[in-house]
N, C-alpha and C positions, 0 to 999 in steps of 0.2 A: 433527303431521307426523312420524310414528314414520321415516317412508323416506328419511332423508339423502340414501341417494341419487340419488333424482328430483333432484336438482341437475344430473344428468349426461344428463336424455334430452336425443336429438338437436336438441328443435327450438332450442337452444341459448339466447340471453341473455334471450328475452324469459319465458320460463318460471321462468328463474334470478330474474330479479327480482319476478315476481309469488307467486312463496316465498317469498322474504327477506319480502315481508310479512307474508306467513301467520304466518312462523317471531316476527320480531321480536315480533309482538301474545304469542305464547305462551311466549316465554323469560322466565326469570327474572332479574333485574336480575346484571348480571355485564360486564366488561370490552369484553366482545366486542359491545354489543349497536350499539357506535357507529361500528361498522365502514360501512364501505359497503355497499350494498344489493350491488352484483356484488362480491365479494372482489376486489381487484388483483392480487394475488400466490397465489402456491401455497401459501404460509406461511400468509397469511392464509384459504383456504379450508379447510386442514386443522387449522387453531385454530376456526372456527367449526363443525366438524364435531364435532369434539373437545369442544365444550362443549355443542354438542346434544345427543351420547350421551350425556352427564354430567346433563343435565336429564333426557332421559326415563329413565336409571335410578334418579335420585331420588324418580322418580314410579311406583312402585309400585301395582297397584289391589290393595285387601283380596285379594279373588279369589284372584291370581295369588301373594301374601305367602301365603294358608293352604294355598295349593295344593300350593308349593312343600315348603312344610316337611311336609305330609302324605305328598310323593313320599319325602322322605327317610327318612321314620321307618319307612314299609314297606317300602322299597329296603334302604337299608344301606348294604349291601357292591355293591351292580351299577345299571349303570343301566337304566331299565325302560322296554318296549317304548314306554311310554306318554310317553317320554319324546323318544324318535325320533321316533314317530309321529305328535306331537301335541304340540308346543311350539308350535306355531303359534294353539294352542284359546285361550290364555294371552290371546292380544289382543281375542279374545269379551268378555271382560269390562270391556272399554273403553266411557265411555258414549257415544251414541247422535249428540252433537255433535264429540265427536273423531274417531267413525269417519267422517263425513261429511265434516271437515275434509282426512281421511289419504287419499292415493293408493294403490291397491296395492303391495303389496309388491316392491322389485328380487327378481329369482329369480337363485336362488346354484348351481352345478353345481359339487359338488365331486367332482371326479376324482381315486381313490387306487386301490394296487395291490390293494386290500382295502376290503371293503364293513365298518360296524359291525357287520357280523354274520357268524354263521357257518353255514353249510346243511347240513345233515344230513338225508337220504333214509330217512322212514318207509315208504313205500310209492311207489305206480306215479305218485297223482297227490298226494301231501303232502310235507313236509318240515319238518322241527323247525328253529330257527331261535335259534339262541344269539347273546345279545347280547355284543360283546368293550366293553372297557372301555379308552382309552387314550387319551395327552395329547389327541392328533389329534376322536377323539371329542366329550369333554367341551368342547372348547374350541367347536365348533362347536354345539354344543347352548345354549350360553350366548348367542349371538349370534339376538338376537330382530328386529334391524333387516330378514334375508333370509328368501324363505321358499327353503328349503334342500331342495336333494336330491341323496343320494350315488347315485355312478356307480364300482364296483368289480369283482372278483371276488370271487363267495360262498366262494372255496377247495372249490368237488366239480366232479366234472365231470358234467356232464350232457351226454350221447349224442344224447339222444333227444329230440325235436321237442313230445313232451305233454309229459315231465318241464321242459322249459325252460320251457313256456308257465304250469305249477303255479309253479313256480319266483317266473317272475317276477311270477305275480297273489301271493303270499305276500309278498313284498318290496314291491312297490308300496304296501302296507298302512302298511309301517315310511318310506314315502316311501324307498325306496331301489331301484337300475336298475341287474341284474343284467350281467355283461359275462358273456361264457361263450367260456373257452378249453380247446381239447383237452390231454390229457394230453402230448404232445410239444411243442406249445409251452410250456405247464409247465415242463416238462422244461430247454430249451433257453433258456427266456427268463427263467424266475424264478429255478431252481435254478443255470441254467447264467450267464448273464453279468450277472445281478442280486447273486444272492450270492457267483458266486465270482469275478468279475471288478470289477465296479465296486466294491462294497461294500468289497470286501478295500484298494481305489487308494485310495477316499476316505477311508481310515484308516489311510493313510499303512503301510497293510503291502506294497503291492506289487502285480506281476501276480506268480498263480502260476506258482511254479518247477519245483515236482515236473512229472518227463515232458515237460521244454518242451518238444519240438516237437510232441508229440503233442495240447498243449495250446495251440501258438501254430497249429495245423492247425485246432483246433476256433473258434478266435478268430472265424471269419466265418460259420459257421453259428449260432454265437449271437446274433452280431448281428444278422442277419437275419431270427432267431426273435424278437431283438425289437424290430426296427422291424415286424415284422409284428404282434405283440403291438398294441404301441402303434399303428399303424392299426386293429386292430380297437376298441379303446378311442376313439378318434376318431370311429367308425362310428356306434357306442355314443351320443357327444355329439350330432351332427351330427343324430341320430332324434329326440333329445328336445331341442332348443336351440331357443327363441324369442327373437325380434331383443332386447337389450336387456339379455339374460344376463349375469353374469359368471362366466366358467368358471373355475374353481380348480385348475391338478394340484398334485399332491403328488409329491414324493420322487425318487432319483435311479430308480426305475423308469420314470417315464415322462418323461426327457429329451426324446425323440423326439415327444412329443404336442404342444406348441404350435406345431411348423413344422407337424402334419399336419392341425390346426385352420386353422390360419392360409392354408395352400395352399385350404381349401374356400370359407373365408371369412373374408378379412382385415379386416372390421370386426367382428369377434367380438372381444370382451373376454376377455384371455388373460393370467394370469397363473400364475406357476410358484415354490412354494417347496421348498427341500432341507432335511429333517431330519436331517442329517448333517453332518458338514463337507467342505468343499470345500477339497481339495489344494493346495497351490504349486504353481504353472505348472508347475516343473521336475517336480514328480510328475505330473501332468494329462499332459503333453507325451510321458512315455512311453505312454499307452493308443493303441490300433492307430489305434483309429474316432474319437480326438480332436476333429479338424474339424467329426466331422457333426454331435457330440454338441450344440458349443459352435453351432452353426449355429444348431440347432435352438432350442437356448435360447433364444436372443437373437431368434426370432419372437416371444416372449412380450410382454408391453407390458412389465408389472413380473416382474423375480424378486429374490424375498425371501431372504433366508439368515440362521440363529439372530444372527451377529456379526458386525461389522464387517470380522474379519479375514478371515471366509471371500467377504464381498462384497470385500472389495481382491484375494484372490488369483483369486475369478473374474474380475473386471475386466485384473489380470495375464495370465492366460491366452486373452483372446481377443486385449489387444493382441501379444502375441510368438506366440499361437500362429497367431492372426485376420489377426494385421497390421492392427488395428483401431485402433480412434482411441478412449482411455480419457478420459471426463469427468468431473467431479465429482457428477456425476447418472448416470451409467452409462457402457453401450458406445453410440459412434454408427457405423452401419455404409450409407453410401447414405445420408444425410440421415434416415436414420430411427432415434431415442433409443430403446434398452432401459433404462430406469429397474431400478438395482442399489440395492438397500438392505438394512440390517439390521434384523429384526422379529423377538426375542429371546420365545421362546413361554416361557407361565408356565401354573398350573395351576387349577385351581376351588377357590382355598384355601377359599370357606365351606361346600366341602364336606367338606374334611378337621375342620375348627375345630366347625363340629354336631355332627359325629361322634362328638367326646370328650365329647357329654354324653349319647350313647346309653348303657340299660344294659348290654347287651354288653360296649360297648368300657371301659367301665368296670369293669365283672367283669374284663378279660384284665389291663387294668391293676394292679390289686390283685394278680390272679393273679403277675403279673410284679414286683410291689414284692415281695413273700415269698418271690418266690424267688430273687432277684438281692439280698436287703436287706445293707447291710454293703459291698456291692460297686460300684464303678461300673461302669454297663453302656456300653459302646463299640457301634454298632452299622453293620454297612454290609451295604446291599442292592445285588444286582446280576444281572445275565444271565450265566452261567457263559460267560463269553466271552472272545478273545485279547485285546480292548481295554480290559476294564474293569480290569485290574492287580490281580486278584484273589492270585494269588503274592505281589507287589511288596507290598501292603497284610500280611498274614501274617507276609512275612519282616523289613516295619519293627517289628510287635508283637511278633516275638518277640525283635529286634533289644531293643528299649525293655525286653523281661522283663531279657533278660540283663546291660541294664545300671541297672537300675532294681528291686534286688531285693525291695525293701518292699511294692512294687504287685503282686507277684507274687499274693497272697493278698487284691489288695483287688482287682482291676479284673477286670471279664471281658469277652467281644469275640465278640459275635452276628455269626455271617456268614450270609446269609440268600442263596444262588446258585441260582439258577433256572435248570435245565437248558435248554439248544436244542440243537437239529440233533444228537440223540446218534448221530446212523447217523455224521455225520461223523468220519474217523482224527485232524482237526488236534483237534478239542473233544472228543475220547476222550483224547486224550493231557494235553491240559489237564484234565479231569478226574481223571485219574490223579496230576500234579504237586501240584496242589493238596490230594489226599485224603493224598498221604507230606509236605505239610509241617506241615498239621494234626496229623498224628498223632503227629510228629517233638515238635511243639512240647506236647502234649498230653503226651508218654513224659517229657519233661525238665520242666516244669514245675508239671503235675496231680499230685495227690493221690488218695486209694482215696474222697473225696469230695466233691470238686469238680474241675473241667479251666477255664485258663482261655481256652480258645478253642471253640466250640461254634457245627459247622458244618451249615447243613439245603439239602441238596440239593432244593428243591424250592419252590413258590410258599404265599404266607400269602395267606390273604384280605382284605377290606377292615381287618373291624372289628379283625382279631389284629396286622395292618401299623398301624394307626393306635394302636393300644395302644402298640404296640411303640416308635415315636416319639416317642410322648409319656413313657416312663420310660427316653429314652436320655440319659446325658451327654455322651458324647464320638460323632458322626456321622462317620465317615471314608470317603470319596472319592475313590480310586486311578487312577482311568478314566487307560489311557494318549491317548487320544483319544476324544472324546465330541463328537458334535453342541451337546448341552444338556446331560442330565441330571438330568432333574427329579425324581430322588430328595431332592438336596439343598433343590428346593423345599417337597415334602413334610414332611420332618422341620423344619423352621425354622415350617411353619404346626400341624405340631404340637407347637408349643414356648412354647406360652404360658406355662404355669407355670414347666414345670423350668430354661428358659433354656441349652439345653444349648451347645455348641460345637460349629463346623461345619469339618473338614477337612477343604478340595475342592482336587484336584489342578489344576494351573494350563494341563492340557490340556484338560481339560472347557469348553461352550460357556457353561456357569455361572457359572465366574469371571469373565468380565466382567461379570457382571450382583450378582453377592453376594463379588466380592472383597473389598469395603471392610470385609465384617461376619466374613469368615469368614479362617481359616489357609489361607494358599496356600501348595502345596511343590508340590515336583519330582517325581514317581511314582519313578522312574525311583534318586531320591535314597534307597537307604534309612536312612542314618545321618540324613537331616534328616525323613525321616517320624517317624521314632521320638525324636527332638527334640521335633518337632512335639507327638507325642502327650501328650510329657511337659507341656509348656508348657501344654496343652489343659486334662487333669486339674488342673493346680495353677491354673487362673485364678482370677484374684481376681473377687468374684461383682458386684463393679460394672464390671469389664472384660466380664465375660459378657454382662450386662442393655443397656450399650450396642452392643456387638457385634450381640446380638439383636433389638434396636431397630429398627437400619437394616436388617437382612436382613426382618424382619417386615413395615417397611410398601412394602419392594418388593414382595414376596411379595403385599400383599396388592393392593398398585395395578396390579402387572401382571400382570394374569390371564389364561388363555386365553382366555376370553372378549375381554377387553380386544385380546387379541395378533390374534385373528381379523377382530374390527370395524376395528382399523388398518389391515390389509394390503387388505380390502376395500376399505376410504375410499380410502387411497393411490391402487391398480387404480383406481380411479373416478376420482381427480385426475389420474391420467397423461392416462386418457383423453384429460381435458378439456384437459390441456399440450397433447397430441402435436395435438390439432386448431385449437389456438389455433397450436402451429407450422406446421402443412402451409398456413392460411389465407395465411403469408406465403410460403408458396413456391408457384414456378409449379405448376398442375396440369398433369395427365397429356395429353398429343398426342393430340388427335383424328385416329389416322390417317386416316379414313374422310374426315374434315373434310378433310382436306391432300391427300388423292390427288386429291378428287374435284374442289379449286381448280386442283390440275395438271392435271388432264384439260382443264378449262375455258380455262385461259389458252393466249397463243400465244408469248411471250416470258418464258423461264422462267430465273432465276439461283439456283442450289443453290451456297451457301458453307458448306462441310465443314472442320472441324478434324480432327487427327488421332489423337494419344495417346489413348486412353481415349476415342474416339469409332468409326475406323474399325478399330481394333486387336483382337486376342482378348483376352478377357481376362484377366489374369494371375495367377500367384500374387503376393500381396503382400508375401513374405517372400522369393520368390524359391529358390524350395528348387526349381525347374525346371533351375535354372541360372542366376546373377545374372547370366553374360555373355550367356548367350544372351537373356536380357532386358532386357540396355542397348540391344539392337538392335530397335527397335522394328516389325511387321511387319503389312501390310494382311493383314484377315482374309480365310481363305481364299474363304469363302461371299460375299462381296463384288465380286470380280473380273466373275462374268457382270453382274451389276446395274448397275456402273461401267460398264462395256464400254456397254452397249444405252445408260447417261444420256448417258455422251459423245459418244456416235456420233447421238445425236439435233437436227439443225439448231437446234431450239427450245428446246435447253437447256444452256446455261453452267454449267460447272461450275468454282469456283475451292476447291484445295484451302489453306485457309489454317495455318500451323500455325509452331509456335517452334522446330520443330526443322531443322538444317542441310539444304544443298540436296544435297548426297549421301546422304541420307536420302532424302528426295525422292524423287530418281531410282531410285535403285533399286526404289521400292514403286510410280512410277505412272507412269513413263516408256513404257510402253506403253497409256496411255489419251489420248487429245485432252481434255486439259484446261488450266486454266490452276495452275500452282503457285508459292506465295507462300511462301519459306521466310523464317527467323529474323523472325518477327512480319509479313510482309508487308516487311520490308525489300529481297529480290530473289524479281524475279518470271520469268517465263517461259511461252511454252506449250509445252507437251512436244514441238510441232515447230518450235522457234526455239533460241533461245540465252536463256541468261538476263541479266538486265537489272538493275541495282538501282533502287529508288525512294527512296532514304535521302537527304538533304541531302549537297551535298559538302562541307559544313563541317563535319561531324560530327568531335567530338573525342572521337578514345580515346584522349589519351595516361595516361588513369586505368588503362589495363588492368595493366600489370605489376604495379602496387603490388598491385590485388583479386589478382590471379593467385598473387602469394607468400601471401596469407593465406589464399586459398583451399589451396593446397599446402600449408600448415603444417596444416590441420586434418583435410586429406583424408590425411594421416601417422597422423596421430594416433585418428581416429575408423574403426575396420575397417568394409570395406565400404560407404563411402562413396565417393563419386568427384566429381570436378569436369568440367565440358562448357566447352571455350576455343569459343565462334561470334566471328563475324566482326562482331557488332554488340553480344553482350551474353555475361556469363561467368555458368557455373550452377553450384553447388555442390548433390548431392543425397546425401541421408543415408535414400533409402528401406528401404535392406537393409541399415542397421546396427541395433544394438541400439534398441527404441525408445524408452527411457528414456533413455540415453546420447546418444542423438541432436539431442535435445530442447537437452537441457543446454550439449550443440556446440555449438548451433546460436543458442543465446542468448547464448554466449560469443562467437561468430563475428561475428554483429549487434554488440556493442559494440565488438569489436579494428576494423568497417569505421566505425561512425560516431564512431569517436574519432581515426582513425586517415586510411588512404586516400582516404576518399570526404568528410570531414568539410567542405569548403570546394567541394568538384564539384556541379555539378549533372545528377546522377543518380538514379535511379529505384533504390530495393531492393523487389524483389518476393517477397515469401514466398506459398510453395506447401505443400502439405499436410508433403510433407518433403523442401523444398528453398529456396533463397535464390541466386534471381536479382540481379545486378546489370546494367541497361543503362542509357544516356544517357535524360536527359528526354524525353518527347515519341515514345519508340520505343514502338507499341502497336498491335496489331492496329484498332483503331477508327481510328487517326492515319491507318495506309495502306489502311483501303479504299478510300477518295476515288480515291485518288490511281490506284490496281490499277483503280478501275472503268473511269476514264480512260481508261489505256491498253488494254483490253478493248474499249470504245466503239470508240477508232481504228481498233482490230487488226480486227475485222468488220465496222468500216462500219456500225454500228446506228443504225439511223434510228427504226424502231419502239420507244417507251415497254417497260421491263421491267417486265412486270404481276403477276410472282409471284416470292417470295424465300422459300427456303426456308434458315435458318440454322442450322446443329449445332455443338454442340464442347461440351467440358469446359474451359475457358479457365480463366484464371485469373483474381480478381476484376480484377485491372489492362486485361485486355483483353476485359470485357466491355462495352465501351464499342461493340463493334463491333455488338451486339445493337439499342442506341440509336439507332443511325447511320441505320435501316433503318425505323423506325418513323414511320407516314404521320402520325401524329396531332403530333410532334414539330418543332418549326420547324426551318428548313435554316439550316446554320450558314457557308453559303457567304455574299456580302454581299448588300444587299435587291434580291436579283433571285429574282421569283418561280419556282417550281419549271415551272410551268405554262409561263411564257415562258421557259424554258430546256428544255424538253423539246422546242419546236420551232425553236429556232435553229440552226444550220450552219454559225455563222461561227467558232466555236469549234475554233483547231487544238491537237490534242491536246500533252501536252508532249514534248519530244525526251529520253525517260531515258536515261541512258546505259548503253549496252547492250555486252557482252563476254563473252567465250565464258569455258567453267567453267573450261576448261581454264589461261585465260591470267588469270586472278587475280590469280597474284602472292602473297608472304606477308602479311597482316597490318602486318609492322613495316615491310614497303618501301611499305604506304600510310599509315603513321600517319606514315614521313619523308619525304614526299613533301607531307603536311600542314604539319608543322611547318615545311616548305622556302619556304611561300606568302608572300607580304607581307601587311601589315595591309589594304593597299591592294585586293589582290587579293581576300581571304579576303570583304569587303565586299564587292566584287563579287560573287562566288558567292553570296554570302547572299541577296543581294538577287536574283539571279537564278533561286535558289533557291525563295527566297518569292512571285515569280512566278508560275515554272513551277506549284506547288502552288499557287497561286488559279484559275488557270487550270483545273487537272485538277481540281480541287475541281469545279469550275461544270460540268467536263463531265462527271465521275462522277455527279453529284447532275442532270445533266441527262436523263438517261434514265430515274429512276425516275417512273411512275406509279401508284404502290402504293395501293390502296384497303385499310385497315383488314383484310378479311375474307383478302387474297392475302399474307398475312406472316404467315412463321411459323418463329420463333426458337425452340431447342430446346437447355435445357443439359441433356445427360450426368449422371445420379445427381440424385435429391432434395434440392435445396439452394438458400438463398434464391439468387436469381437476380436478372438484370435483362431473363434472357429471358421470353417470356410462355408458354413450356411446358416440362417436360423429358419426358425419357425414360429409363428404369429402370438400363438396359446398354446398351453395343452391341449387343447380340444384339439388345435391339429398332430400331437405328439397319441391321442388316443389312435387317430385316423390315420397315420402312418402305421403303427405297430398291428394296428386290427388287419394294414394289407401286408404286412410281415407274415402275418399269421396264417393268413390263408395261403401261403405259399410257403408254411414252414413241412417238415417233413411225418412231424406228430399229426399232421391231419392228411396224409395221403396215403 
């Protein structure tokens, strides 16, 4: 069972366990074998992955062992067409009972901005086809579990309609699927906000300065050179993807590709790694198109990053830029997990390690001992580039000459700089700096026959680079910011004999991975680079051999290979989380289902929440205006739909919701409905007065104590505020810092249950980002009994309510109201069956006490108007209280006749629920009710 991941088709557990047997009879005796047949945990399905690949790499066929080392010894230095095209030939040689045992292969779509090859136009219908060599390459070459095919750009452009169809039968050969873009989106999408906008951010250099407006004018035409780009890449997928795929992109060029997958097809397998590093929020937050970018991402299931810390500062950046909710497994955005992790890439060390016993590289070697002999050789390779600290490295060496004069005539120091982008002014001028310090240093401390600094503008090839590694002592690694850097990997796999020393700058994405073996400094530091150096040279040679040790067998257990089959597995395990989560939350409204039981029924009851149900949507950060969004507002698109449900005889509508009754009124005082504000506490129809339904014993006299600690902290935490209602106090911290918030608000929770509430009996409710406090027993579920009640009296309903349709984003406290409504659930009125209470009439509704808005009164003239009562009395009301509420209980609960199929409770956002569906936004709570509407009886 080569295909680990057939663990992951759809048809789910039962397939899962008739592998575990296949698998257990074929493993090799090992820790893992006494697992469960279905893994329990994630932990445990990614350890028995983990030991799979590890058996079948053990398991080599002769075959594939002479095949491999044949591909080497006529290769060399490149990797060969036959090697793209036909890694897959590899598994031919399996015998005839394994292949019968194995399943086809998962198919792997790896999407980059660049194909492994490069296209060059022989004629009308040919093209030459050069194979590139790099991490990204090799690593997926090694991975035999997929069968693989890249989806890139060749780098030419092709015009013409034969040249692209030559094109792409030539590639299809190398199993690889041409993308073809015109020379202006080139222009604008690669050149323009690939390299000179993103590239430059996520290297902590900045947006460009020179000409800014002329450059902050061009900000949107690049962008949309490439989100069009990255659609066309989508397009690309979408023509070759079959169900089951795993789609892989690559790099901060195609940000934009997993929402444009994901909008086609959102059970597409989507994952997304960056070979770069990712910024600090405070860097990210200045780019224009911030928002979309980070959107986009977080379609993906899994995205990967070289380090831990660049997965903490994306996670940063969507909660302060997103207003997202950071986990310790990723961003959750709408009940739906983007899995963030770090998957640190490594290289094909046994391809470096064979290498040094080719005869070539063994010639360069010798060549290089006789002419460096006497000398120690110091060496660093690099892209002639602003990040790799090519100056900063230079000016430590010659820092160390000048204070180190003995070495002056023993050490020399190979710079190996490989030009790019020379049309560019900024890496012209870098070239220029670098060529006067070399020369600087070469004039003060060279000789008429030797120099000790010797710099090559230009690329070495395999076998001269692996030489070259192998006769280095000292390795030094300047990068002021680096993704990875797998130079340092290199030179440490070629470092078996001489044991050289590794100096990697502590910006590089390397040092987490090889700090413990190697010198980490400061780039940036030259008096400690040039320390460094010194310490380097003089190591004592059993500090070297352990140093080298651990770098060695990192180097050689985490390989790109190894790095690739991880991130794949992982992608495969999300999957299997994210549907083991959605199992527990409601699915998706059958609108079709719901309209077509309203059409059906004659007596219809729609109970709507408000916040984050009938509202627009908001920014979460509040960058619209934090005041203009404490005021919460029915969306515009809403009003005719309201209009027609209300005005419909056959449809009740109760608006239920926590917020105050002058909320209320302002947003739906112009519709016939009924409105239930601060939890269903006072009620109303929009052409009455409003009424409360709350006990008249209710004790607040806990409010003032919460009310100063709510005040102390809403001082303290910016942008925070507190809401005084008339039955319960809310402290919210949505638009403050969201880290800071957190921290508040855990602080807060202790100063009330140590403090004010410690002996009360009240209710604290925590909300995404806020802390209600109200009396016990105050809940939207407590007063619907009671609301339907008075509802029943108010119309006179005789006929059974045969359809409920239920909405809100509630908070878990008052989703009890969901329960209430559900036929299959017992009545919790006393043993009077529903049935004999749906035709009884002797039931008089209760007398709530009813007064106008206006004549209220403050708060503190009724909490001393409480305290004014006798024991005497206070017993009284209770008891009359508890009445009046058995009563309205029997007659709320007396008019439902709800069959199973006429209820339909609906939470707001993905998320476990106790309703039995949700729905996505409001925007689709607008789009439901608008098809209510047109099928209510006000418009026929």
């Amino acid at each position: 069972m080569r295909n680990i991941a057939i663990m992951y088709l759809p048809d789910g557990i039962k397939q899962v366990k008739r592998l575990d047997i296949l698998e257990s009879k074929r493993l090799p005796a090992n820790n893992y074998n006494c697992v469960p047949l279905t893994p329990r945990s994630r932990l445990e399905r990614l350890l028995r992955e983990r030991e799979l690949r590890k058996s079948f790499k053990n398991q080599p066929t002769d075959e594939a062992r002479d095949g491999s080392k044949e591909g080497e010894q006529c290769s060399g230095d490149s990797i060969s067409e036959n090697e793209i095209s036909g890694v897959h030939k590899e598994e031919e040689a399996t015998d005839t009972n394994r292949q019968d045992e194995r399943p086809g292969k998962q198919r792997l779509l790896v999407v980059a901005n660049r194909l492994p090859v490069s296209a060059v136009r022989d004629g009308v219908e040919s093209y030459h086809l050069e194979i590139s060599v790099g991490g990204l390459v090799s690593a997926l070459l090694g991975v035999k579990e997929f069968d693989t095919r890249w989806i890139g750009w060749a780098g030419v452009n092709v015009p013409d309609e034969v040249g692209r169809r030559a094109l792409t039968k030539a590639l299809a050969e190398m199993r690889c699927i041409p993308v073809f873009l015109d020379e202006e989106i080139v222009n604008q999408y690669y050149n323009g906000y690939c390299n000179n906008i993103l590239w430059p951010l996520f290297h902590y250099l900045g947006l460009p300065q020179e000409d800014r407006l002329a450059t902050t004018r061009t900000f949107q035409s690049q962008f949309d050179a490439y989100k069009t780009a990255n659609q066309i890449f989508a397009d690309v997928v979408n023509m070759h993807y079959e169900e089951g795929d795993v789609v892989w992109c690559h790099d901060y060029h195609l940000m934009f590709l997993p929402k444009c997958l994901k909008e086609r097809n959102d059970k597409m397998k989507v994952g997304w790694f960056l070979h770069t590093p990712f910024p600090s929020s405070e860097i990210h937050r200045t780019l224009p198109s911030r928002t979309e970018l980070l959107r986009s991402v977080i379609e993906a299931d899994l995205v990967g990053f070289h380090t831990y810390d660049y997965a903490r500062h994306f996670v940063s950046a969507c909660t302060r830029i997103l207003g997202l909710e950071g986990t310790p497994d990723g961003v959750e955005d709408r009940g739906k997990l983007t899995r963030v992790a770090a998957f640190p890439i490594g290289i094909d060390s046994e391809r470096f390690i064979q290498a040094l016993e080719l005869p070539e590289v063994q010639a360069h070697m010798k060549e290089l001992k006789e002419r460096f002999a006497g000398r120690k050789v110091m060496l660093g390779v690099d892209r002639l580039d602003m990040i790799k600290g090519i100056p900063q490295k230079i000016l430590a060496f010659e820092k160390f000459l000048e204070e180190n004069s003995h070495w002056r005539d023993k050490v020399v120091l190979l710079q190996i700089a490989v030009p790019t982008r020379k049309d560019v002014p900024e890496y012209q001028r870098l070239a220029s700096q670098v060529h006067e310090i070399v020369g600087r240093i070469n004039g003060r401390f060279g000789t008429l026959t030797a120099v000790p600094l010797h710099h090559l503008d230009r690329s070495l090839d395999f076998h001269e680079l692996c030489a070259l590694y192998a006769v280095t002592d000292v390795a030094l690694v300047t990068s002021l910011r680096d993704g990875m850097n797998l130079v340092s990997y290199e030179f440490v796999a070629c470092q078996a004999s001489k044991k050289g020393v590794l100096i990697l700058s502590e910006f590089a994405g390397a040092a987490q991975s090889l700090g413990a073996g190697a010198i980490l400094v400061n780039p940036w530091n030259i008096t400690e680079v040039a320390a460094s150096i010194g310490y380097a040279l003089d190591m004592p040679a059993d500090e070297r051999e352990k140093r080298h040790q651990f770098n060695f067998r990192h180097v050689k257990t985490h390989t790109s290979q190894e790095w690739a089959a991880t991130f794949v597995s992982e992608l495969n395990d999300t999957i299997v989380e994210a549907q083991l989560r959605t199992r527990q939350d409601p699915p998706l409204l059958p609108n079709k289902v719901a309209v077509d039981c309203y059409k059906k029924s004659s007596n219809r009851l729609i109970i709507l929440g408000f916040n984050a149900t009938l509202t627009e949507p908001v920014d979460a950060l509040g960058r619209a205006g934090q005041i203009r969004e404490l005021e919460p507002k029915l969306h515009p698109n809403l009003k005719g739909p309201l209009k027609m449900l209300s005005d419909d005889p056959q449809t009740t509508i109760v608006l239920l919701s926590g917020s105050n009754r002058a909320v209320l009124d302002k947003n739906f005082s112009e519709f016939n409905m009924w409105l239930a504000a601060e939890n269903g506490m006072f009620l109303r129809l929009t052409s009455s007065e409003w009424m409360t339904t709350m006990p008249e014993n209710l004790n607040m006299d806990w409010v003032d104590s919460v009310k100063h600690v709510f005040e102390y902290f809403t001082e303290r935490t910016p942008r925070s505020h507190f809401e005084l209602r008339e039955t319960s106090i809310v402290w919210n911290y949505k638009y403050a810092d969201v880290e800071f918030g957190k921290i508040q608000a855990r602080d807060l929770l202790q100063h009330l249950w140590t403090g004010p509430i410690s002996n009360a009996s009240l209710d604290v409710v925590q909300g995404g980002r806020s802390v209600e406090v109200r009396t016990v027993g105050v809940s939207k579920g407590a007063a619907i009994d009671r609301i339907l009640g008075e509802i029943v009296h108010n119309k006179g309903m005789t006929a059974p309510i045969d359809y409920v349709l239920c909405i809100g984003h509630f908070l878990a406290k008052d989703e009890d109201v969901y329960k209430f409504f559900e036929p299959e659930l017992p009545c919790e009125s006393p043993s009077v069956p529903r049935a004999m209470l749906s035709k009884s009439k002797s039931y008089r509704p209760s007398s709530l006490l009813k007064f106008a808005a206006n004549k209220v009164g403050t708060n503190a003239a009724q909490y001393k108007k409480q305290r004014s009562l006798s024991s005497i009395e206070k017993r009284e009301i209770e008891l009359r209280a508890t009445y009046r509420d058995r009563i309205s209980q029997h007659e709320g609960s007396s008019v439902l006749d709800l069959k199973g199929d006429n209820y339909f409770s609906c939470v707001v956002g993905r998320k476990r629920s106790s309703a039995r569906y949700h729905l996505k936004t409001s925007d689709d709570v607008v789009n439901l009710l608008s098809d209510l509407a047109e099928h209510s009886s006000s418009t026929t």
